[in-house]
C-alpha positions as CSV (number, residue, x, y, z in Angstrom):
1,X,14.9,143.0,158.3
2,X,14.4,146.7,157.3
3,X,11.1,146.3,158.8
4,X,12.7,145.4,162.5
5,X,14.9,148.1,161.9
6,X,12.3,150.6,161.5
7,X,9.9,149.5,164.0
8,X,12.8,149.4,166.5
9,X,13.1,153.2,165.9
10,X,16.5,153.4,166.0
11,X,18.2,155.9,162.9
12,X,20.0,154.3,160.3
13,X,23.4,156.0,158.8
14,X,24.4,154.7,155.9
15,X,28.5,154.2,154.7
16,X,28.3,155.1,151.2
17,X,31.5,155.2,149.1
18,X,33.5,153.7,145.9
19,X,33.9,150.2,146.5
20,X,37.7,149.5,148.4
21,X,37.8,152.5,150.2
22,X,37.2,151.3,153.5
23,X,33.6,151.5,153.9
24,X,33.5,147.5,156.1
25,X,36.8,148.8,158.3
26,X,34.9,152.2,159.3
27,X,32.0,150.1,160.4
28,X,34.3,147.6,161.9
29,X,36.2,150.1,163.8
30,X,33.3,152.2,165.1
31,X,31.1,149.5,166.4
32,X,33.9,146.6,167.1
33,X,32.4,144.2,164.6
34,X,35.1,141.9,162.8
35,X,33.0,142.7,158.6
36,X,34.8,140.9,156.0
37,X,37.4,143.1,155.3
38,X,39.8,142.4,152.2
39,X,42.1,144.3,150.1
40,X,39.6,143.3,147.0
41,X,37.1,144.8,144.5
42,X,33.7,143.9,146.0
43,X,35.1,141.5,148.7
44,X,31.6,142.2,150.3
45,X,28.2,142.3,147.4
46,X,25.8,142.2,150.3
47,X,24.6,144.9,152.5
48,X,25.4,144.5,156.4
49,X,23.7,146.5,159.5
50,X,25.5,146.8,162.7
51,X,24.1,148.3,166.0
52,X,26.2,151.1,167.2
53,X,26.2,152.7,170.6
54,X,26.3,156.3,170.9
55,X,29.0,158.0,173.6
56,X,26.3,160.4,174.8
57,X,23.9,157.4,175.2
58,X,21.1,156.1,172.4
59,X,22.3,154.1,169.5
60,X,21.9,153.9,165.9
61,X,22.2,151.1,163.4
62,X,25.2,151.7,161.1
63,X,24.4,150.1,157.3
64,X,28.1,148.8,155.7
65,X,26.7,149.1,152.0
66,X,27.9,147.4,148.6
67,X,30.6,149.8,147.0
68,X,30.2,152.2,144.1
69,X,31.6,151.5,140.5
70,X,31.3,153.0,137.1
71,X,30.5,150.8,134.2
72,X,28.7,148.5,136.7
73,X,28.3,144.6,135.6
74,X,24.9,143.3,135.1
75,X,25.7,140.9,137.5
76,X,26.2,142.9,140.2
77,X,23.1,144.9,139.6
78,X,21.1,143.3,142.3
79,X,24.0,143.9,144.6
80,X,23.5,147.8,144.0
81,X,19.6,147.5,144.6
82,X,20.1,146.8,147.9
83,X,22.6,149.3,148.8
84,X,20.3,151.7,146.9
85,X,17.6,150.4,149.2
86,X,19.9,150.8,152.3
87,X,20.5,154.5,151.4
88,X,16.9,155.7,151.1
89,X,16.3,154.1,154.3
90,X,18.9,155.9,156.5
């Protein structure tokens, strides 16, 4: 999918941030997407990209990434690769 992305030319920002902070509401709000949002520790573990139309015309892909914890779990690792992933892209 990153692939697409790229090829499309469009630039990616990334929403990076602790995980409950808001991160899915932001990209819900800016684009009108309706993201899982839930009052919850990683309610999300998977990285989502959402299309988002500029005022001043153009558009750029928004990325709604995994949140940040300390003292990660090993089974969220994989989780945190992508998101890693997501943020070297943009």
């Amino acid at each position: 999918q990153r692939k697409g992305r790229r090829a499309a030319g469009l630039p990616v920002v990334a929403v990076v941030g602790y995980t409950n902070v808001g991160k899915s509401s932001l990209v819900n709000s800016l684009s009108r997407s309706t993201l899982h949002v839930e009052d919850k520790l990683f309610a999300t573990l998977d990285p989502t990209t959402r299309r988002l139309e500029l005022p001043g015309g153009g558009a750029c892909v928004l990325s709604d990434t995994v949140g940040f914890i300390s003292d990660l779990p090993i089974s969220l690792v994989e989780a945190f690769r992508a998101t890693l992933e997501e943020v070297v892209e943009a």
